[in-house]
Structure formats: C-alpha cells, structure tokens
C-alpha positions in Angstrom: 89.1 129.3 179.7 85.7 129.0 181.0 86.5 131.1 183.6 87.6 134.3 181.5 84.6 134.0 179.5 82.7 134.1 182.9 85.1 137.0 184.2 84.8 138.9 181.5 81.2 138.9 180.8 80.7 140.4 184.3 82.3 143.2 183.6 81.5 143.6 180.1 78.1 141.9 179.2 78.9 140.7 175.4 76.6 140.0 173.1 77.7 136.6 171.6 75.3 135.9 169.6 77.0 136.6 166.1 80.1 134.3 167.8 78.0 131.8 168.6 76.8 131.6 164.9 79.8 132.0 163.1 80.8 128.9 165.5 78.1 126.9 164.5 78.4 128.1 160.7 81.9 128.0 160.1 84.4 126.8 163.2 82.5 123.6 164.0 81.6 122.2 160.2 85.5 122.6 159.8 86.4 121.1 162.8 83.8 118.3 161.6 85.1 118.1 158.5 88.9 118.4 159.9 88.7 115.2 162.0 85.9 112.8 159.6 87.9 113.9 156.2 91.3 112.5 158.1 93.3 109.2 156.1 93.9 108.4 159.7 90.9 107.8 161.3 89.3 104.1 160.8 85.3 105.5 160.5 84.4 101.6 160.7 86.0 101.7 164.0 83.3 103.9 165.5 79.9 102.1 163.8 79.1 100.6 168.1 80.1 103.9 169.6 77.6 105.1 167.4 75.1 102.6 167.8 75.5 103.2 171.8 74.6 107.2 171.4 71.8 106.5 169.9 70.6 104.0 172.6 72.2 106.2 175.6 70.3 109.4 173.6 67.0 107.8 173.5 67.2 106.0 177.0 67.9 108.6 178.7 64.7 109.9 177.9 62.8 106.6 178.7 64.4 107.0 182.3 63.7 111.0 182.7 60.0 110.4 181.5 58.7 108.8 184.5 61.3 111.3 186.5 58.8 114.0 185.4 55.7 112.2 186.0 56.6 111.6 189.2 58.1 115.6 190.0 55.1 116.8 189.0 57.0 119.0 186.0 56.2 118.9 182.3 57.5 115.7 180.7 58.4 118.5 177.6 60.4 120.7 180.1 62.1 118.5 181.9 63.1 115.2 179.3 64.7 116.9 176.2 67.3 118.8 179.0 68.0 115.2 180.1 68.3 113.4 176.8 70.6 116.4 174.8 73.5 117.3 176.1 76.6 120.0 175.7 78.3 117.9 173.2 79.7 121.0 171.6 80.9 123.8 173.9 81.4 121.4 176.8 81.9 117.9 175.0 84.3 118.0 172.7 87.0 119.9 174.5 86.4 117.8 177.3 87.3 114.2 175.8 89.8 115.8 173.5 91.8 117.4 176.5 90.9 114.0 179.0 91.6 111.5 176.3 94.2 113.1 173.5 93.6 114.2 169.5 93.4 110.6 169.0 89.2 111.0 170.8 88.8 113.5 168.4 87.3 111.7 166.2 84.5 109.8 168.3 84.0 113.3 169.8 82.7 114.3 166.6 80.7 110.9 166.4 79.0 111.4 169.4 78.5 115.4 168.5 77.0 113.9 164.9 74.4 111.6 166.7 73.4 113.8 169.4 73.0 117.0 167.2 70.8 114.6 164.4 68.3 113.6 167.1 68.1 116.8 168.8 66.9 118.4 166.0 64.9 115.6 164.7 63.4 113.7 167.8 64.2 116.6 170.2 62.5 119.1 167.5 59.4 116.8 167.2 58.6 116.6 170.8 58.2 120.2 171.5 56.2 120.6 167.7 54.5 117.9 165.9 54.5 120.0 162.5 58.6 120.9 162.6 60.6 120.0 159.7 62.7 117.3 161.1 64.5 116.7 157.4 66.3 120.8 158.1 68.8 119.0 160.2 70.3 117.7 157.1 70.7 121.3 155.5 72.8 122.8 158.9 76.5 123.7 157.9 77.3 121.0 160.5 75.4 117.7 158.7 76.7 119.2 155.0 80.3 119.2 156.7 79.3 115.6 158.2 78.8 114.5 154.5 81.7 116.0 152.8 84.2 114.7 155.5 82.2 111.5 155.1 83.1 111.3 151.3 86.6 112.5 151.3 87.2 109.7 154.2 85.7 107.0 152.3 87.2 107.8 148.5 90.6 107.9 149.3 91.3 110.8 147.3 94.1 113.1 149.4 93.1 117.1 150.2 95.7 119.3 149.1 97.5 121.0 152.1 96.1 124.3 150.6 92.9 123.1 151.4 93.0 120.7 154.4 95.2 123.2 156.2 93.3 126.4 156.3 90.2 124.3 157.2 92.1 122.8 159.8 93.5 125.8 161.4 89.8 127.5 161.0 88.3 124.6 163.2 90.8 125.2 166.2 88.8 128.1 166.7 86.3 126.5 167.4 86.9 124.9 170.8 88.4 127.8 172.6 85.3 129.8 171.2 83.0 126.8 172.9 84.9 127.1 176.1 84.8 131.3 176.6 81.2 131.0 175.4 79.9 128.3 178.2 81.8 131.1 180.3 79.8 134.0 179.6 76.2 131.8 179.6 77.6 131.1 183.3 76.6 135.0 184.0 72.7 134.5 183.2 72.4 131.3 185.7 68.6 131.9 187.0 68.1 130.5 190.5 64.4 131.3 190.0 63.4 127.7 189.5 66.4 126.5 191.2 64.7 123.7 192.3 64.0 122.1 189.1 67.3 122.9 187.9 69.3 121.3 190.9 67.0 118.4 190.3 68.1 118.5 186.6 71.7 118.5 187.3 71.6 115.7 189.9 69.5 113.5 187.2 71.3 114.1 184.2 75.1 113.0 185.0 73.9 110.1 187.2 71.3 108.3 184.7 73.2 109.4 182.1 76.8 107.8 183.7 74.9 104.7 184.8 73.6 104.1 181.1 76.3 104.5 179.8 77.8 102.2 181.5 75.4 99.6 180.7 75.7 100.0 177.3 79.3 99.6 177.0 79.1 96.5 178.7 76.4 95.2 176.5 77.9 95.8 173.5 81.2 95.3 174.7 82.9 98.6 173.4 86.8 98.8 173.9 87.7 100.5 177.0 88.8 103.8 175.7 85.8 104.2 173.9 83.5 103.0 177.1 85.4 105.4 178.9 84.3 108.2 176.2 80.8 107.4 176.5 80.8 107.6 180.3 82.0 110.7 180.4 79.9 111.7 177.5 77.0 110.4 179.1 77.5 112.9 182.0 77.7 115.9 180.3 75.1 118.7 181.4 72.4 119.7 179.2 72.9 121.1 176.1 72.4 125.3 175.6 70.5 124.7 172.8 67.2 123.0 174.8 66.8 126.5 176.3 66.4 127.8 173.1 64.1 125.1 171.6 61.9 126.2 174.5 62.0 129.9 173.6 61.2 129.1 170.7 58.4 126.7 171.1 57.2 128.5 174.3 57.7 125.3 176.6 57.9 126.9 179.7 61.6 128.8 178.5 62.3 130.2 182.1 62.6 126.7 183.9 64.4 124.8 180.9 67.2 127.7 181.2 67.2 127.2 185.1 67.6 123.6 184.0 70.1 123.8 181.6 72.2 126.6 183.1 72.6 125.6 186.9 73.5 122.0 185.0 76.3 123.4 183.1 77.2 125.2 186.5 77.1 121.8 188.7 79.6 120.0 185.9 82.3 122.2 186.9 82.1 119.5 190.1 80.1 116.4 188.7 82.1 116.1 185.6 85.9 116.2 187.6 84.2 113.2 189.5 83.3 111.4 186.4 87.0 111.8 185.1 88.4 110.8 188.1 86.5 107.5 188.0 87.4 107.2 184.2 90.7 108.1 184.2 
C-alpha cells in the first residue's frame, strides 16, 4: 500500500493535503473513538503501557540530547525527530497487522501519549510562548474523551451509531499507508548526512529503551513486544512541519524525518523479526 502511494505520486504529484486533513479531522478521531468506546477492551489493562510511553517518549530525548551536542547539530533539529514518532501513518497499521485487532487498542494508547506530548512538550521546545492546552481541542483528544466516557459508563452505542463511525475509521489506515507513500516522493538527500544519522539513531535507542522499560516495569509480553516495535518507529511527518512552522532549520528536519521513514521499510522488518 505504501508502495502505490509512492508509485502513483511519481506519476501524478497529488496534492494530499485536504486527505491528510480530513484524516486527522474525521478518519482517525473515529478510529479513536472506534477502538477506546469498545465494551471489550479492559482500559485498566493499558495504565503501564501508558506509563512506559511516557517514559520511552521523554527518554528518548534525554539520550538524543547529548547525540546532538556531540554531532555538532541543533539540539531543536535533531531531538524532537528522535523523541516523536509515526505513530499514525506508520504505527498503527503496523502493530495492528503484526499483532491482530486485539493491539488495536494499545495502538491507540501509545498514538494518545505520543500525539499529547508532541504537541505539548514537543510544541514548547521549538516556541516558549505556544499554547500547549490546543492539544486538548484537536478532533483527536475530543474523540480520546468521548471514547473515554462511553468505555467507562457502560451505557451501549446503538449500531446506528457505533457502526457508521466504525466503518468511517477503517479509512483511516489505508489513507495513512498510501499517504507515507506519496511523502516517500519528496525524500531530500541534501542533508543526507544528518538524516542517515537520524535513522540509524532513532530505531536503535528507541528499541533498546524500550526494552528497558518493559523489563522494569514488567509489562506482559505482548505488550513489551508492542512497545519495542513502537519504540522503533521512524520519526513522525509532523516534526517536519513543526519546523516549517517554527523555522527550525525545516530543510534538515525533513531530510531527517523522510530518509527515516524510507530506512524503516528495512529497520522495522528487523525489529519484527526479533519480536515476532
């Protein structure tokens, strides 16, 4: 799937940019709401999971600081790439596919935590004034809450409800998959130096972790497995537009983040292999 979206933006050069945000604005909050609203997912089940992406999030930055420092490159250019990763166009599918529906669920978990500190921590490091309390307003956190409330008050959805939202979130991963494809196109080799290094870093501290962390808090084996391969995800599309945004050096976070997604096509069938 990732390779039609590549195939087909050679030849045609979409512009994806209204997909990508009815994605984010409709397909994903559903597919949010699909899998936290469930009666048969145990949300007490994930509270460790939880607690380890937060830890693996933030530690993973502690390790890529002096990993800067050391490289010579901005410590806001190269961290945030190697703390946020693709949890959405990449993620999800990934441990849903590797691990069965029954991952869903802590797929989303790990989505939730990751997509809360990107735009809160993440948004912070790169501006000082940003209004980390917006992330609470995205479709994504209100679709968080709602799923959240159904889950806990026992109260059934009808099926004229829960189905149609269902269905609408299926969209949603296909859409992540073609859309990875067609960023494929633009992978800049100008800084391909920084961006190699990037994708050699990310998956390896992030794996190793990971790792840790499972052990530490002792997390049942499926879900150790889920934040290993979690852990070694490339970095997430989104830093590259941060840095637009914030003007923090936007040409080497895309090298970064682009030639990362482009190495998991072989780091992350290694990390599987291990897992699985």
């Amino acid at each position: 799937m990732v390779a039609v979206g590549f195939l087909y933006a050679r030849r045609h050069r979409p512009d994806m940019r209204a997909a990508t945000a009815l994605n984010m604005d409709v397909f994903v909050p559903a597919l949010v709401f699909s899998a936290l609203a469930s009666k048969d997912v145990d949300l007490g089940a994930y509270g460790l999971l939880a607690v380890a992406g937060v830890v693996l999030v933030l530690g993973s930055g502690l390790v890529a600081w002096p990993i800067a420092r050391l490289s010579g490159i901005s410590v806001r250019t190269f961290v945030p790439p190697m703390m946020f990763v693709n949890s959405g166009n990449m993620g999800i599918p990934l441990l849903v596919l590797a691990f069965g529906e029954q991952a869903m669920p802590a797929a989303v978990v790990l989505f939730l935590i990751e997509n809360v500190l990107h735009f809160s921590v993440g948004t912070r490091m790169l501006d000082r004034r940003a209004d980390i309390l917006g992330v609470l307003r995205t479709p994504v956190m209100l679709a968080c809450i709602a799923g959240l409330v159904v889950n806990l008050s026992g109260v059934p959805l009808p099926e004229l409800i829960s189905r149609p939202v269902d269905m609408l979130g299926q969209v949603s991963i296909p859409l992540m998959l073609f859309t990875l494809g067609v960023r494929l196109v633009d992978v800049n080799l100008a800084d391909w130096r920084v961006g190699l290094l990037g994708a050699f870093v990310r998956p390896v501290i992030g794996a190793l972790l990971a790792w840790g962390i499972a052990l530490i808090l002792a997390l049942p084996p499926e879900q150790a497995s889920i934040l290993i391969v979690f852990a070694a995800l490339p970095p997430a599309v989104l830093n590259a537009i941060f840095a637009e945004r914030y003007d923090q050096e936007p040409e080497r976070v895309a090298s970064i983040v682009l030639l990362g997604n482009a190495a998991a096509l072989i780091t992350l069938p290694a990390v599987l292999l291990l897992v699985l």
